[in-house]
N, CA, C and O of each residue as an XYZ file, in Angstrom:
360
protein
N     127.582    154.680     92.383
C     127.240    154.958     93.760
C     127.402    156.462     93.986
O     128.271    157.236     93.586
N     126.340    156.652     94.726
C     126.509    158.326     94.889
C     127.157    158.748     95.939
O     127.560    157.938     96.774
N     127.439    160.563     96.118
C     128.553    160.206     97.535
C     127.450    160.392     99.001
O     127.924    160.728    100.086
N     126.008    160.124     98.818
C     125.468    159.695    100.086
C     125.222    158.763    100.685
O     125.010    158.539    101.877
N     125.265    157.937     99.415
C     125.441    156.273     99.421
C     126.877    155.625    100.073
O     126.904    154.849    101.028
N     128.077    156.135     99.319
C     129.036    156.002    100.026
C     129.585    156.331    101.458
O     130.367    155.576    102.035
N     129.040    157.731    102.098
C     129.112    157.981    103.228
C     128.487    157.741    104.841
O     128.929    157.952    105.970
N     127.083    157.126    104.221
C     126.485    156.851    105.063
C     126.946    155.503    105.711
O     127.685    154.814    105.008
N     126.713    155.169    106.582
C     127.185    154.021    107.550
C     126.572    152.868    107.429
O     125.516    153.082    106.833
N     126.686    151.737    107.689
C     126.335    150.936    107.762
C     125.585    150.577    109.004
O     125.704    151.424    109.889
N     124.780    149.454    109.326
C     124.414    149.105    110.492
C     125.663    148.549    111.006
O     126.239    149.323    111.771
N     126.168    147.583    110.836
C     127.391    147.378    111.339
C     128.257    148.200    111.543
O     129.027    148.181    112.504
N     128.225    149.217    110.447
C     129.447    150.322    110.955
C     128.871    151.085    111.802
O     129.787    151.738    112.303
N     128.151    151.315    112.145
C     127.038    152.148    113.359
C     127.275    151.292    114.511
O     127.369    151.926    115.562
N     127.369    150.340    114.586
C     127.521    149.334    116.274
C     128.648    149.176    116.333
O     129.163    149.081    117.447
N     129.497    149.085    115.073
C     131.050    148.933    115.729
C     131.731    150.745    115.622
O     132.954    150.865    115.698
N     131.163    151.584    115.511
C     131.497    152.999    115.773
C     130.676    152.899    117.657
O     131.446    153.304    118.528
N     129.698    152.557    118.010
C     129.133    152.789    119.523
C     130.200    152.016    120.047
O     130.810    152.486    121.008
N     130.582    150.760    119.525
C     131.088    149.796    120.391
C     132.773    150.621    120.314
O     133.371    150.744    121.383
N     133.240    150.988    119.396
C     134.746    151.627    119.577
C     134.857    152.622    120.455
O     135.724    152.579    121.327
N     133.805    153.878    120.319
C     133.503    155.001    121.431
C     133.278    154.390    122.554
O     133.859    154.858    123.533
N     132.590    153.459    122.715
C     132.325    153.051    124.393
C     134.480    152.439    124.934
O     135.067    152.571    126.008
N     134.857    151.966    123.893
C     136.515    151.581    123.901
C     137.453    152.735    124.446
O     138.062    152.784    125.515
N     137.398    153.636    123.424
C     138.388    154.364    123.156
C     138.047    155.768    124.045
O     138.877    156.252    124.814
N     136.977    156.228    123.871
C     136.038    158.056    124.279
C     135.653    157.419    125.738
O     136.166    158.101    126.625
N     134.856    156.245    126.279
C     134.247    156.446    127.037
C     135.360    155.537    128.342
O     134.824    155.467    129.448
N     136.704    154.928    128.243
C     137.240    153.823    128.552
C     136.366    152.647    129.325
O     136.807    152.065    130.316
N     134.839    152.325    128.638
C     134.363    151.630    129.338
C     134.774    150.138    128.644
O     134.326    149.908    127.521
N     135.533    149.235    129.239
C     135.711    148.568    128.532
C     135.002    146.448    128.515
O     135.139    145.535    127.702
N     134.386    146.551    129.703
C     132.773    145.846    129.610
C     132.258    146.039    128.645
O     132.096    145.209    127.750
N     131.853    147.334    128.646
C     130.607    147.468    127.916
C     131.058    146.910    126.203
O     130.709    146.013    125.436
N     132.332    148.416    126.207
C     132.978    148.083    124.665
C     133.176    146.155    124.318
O     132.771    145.586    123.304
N     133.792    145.605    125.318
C     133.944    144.432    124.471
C     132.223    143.380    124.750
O     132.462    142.174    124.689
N     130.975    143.643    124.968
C     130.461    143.217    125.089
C     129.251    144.157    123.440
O     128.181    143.651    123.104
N     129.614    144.990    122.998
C     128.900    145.753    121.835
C     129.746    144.909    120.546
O     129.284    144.492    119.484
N     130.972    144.845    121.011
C     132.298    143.920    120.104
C     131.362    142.845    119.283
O     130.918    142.709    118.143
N     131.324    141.997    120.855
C     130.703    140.754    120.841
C     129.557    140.808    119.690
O     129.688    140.211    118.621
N     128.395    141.606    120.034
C     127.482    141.855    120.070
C     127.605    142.155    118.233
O     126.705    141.669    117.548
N     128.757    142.973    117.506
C     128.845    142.916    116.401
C     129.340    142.015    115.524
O     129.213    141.965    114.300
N     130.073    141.119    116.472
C     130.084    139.897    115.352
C     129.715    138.960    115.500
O     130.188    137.947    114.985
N     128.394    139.014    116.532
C     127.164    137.759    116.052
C     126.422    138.372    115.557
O     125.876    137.723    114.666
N     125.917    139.736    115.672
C     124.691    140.229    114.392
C     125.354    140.790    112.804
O     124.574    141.466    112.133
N     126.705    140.530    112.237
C     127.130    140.795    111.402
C     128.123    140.138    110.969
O     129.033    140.918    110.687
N     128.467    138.761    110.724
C     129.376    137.869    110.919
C     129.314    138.241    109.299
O     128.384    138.689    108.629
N     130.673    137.879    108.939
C     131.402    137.757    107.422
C     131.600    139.494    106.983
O     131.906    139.896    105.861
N     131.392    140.158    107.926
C     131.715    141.753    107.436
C     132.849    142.110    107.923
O     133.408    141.572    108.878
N     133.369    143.328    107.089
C     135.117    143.924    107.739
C     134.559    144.602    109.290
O     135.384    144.808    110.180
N     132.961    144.940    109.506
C     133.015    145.302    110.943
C     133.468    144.224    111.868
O     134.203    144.468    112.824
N     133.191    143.474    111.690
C     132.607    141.845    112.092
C     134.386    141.444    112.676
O     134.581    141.178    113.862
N     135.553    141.462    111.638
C     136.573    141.272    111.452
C     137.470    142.477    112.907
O     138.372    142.176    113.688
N     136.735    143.770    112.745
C     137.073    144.868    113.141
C     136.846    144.357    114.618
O     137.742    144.531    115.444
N     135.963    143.888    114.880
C     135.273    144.384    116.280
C     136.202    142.943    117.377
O     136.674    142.955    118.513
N     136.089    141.774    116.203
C     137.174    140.598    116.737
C     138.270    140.831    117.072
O     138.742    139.956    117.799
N     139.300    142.153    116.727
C     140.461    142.464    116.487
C     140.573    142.991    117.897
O     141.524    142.776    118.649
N     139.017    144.027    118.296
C     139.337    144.920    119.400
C     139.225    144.341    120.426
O     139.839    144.571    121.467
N     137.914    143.014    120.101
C     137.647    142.320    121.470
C     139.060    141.120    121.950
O     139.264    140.465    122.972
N     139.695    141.245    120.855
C     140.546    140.417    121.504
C     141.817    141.516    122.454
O     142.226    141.223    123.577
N     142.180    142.561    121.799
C     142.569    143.952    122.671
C     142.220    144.260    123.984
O     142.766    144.792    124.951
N     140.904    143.653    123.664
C     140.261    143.907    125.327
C     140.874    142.788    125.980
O     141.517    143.181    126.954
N     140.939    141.225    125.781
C     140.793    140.496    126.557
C     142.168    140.690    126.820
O     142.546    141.051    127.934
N     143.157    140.422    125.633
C     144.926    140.390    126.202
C     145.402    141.865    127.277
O     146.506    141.997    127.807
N     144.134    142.931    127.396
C     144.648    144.164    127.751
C     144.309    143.915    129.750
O     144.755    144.471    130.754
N     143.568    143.086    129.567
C     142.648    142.946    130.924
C     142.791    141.281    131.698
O     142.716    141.068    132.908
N     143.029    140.167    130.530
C     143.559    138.692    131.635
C     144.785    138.768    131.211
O     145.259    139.008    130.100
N     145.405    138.453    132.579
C     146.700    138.116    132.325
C     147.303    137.110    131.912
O     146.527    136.182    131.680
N     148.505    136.856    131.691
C     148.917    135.967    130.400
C     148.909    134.777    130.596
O     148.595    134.142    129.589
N     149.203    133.958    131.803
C     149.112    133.128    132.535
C     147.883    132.087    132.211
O     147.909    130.936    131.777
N     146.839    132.913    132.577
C     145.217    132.816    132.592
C     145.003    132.316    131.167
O     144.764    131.118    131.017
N     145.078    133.250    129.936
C     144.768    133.059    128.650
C     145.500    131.719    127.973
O     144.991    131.107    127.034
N     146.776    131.356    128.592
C     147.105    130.249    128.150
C     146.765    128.814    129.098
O     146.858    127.655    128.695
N     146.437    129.174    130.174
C     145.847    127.841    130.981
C     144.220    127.454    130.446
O     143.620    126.416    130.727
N     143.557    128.913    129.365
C     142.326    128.701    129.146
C     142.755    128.239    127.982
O     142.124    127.184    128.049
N     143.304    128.164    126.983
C     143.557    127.817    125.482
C     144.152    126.395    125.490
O     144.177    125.617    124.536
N     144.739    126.144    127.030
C     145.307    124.579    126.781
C     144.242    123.560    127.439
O     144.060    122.371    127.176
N     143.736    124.211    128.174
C     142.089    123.457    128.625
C     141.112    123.385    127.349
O     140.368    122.413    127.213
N     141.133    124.542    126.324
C     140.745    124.009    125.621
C     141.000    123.175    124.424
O     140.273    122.400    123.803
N     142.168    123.525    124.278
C     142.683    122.268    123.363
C     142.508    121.238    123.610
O     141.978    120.545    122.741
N     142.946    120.482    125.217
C     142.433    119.544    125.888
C     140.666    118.935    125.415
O     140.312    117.782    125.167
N     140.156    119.731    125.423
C     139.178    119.323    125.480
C     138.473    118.833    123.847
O     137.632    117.974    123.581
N     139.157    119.696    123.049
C     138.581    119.205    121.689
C     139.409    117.895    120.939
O     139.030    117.208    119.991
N     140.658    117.818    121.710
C     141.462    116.236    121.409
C     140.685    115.743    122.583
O     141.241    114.650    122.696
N     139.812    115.766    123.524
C     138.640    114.763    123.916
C     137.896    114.601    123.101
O     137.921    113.404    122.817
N     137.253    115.079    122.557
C     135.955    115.410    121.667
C     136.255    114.613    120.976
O     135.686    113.550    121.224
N     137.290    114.574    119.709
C     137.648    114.486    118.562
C     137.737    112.925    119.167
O     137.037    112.088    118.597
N     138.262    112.654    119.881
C     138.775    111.038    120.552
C     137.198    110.354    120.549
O     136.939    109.466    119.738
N     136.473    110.699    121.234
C     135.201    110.152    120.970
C     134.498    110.319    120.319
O     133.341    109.948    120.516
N     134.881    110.954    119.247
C     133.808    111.300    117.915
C     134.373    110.107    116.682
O     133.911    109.819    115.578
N     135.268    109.726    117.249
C     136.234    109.323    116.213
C     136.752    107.847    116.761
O     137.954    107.832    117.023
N     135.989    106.513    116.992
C     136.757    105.886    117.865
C     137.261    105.050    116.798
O     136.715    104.890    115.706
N     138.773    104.321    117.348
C     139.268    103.603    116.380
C     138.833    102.049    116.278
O     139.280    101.340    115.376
């Protein structure tokens, strides 16, 4: 590999570099966790992909409060021991 090959960016590393600047340079943080998003459905199984999950979750614990995030995680647990109950009858 040559070193232009190595330096140059990736597409993924190109959307999760816009999506970190819109984070970090621009504090927009809509936008940033919505470019997040945006990189790990058009690049799923990449270290951007991994990267951008890490920040969008930064965003969410930085912005709902704690309360909130666990009344949403036990609604959803709730809901997939529904699922699972009728997917599965005995």
């Amino acid at each position: 590999m040559n070193m232009k090959t190595r330096t140059e960016l990736t597409v993924a590393g190109r959307d999760y570099a816009t999506a970190y600047a819109a984070h970090y340079a621009a504090h927009d943080l809509p936008t940033a966790l919505k470019l997040y998003l945006e990189v790990i459905a058009s690049h799923p199984g990449t270290r951007d992909a991994f990267n951008a999950r890490s920040q969008a979750r930064n965003i969410i614990r930085a912005t709902v409060p704690e309360k909130e995030l666990m009344d949403a995680h036990v609604a959803l647990a709730f809901t997939h021991f529904e699922q699972k109950r009728n997917s599965n009858p005995a």
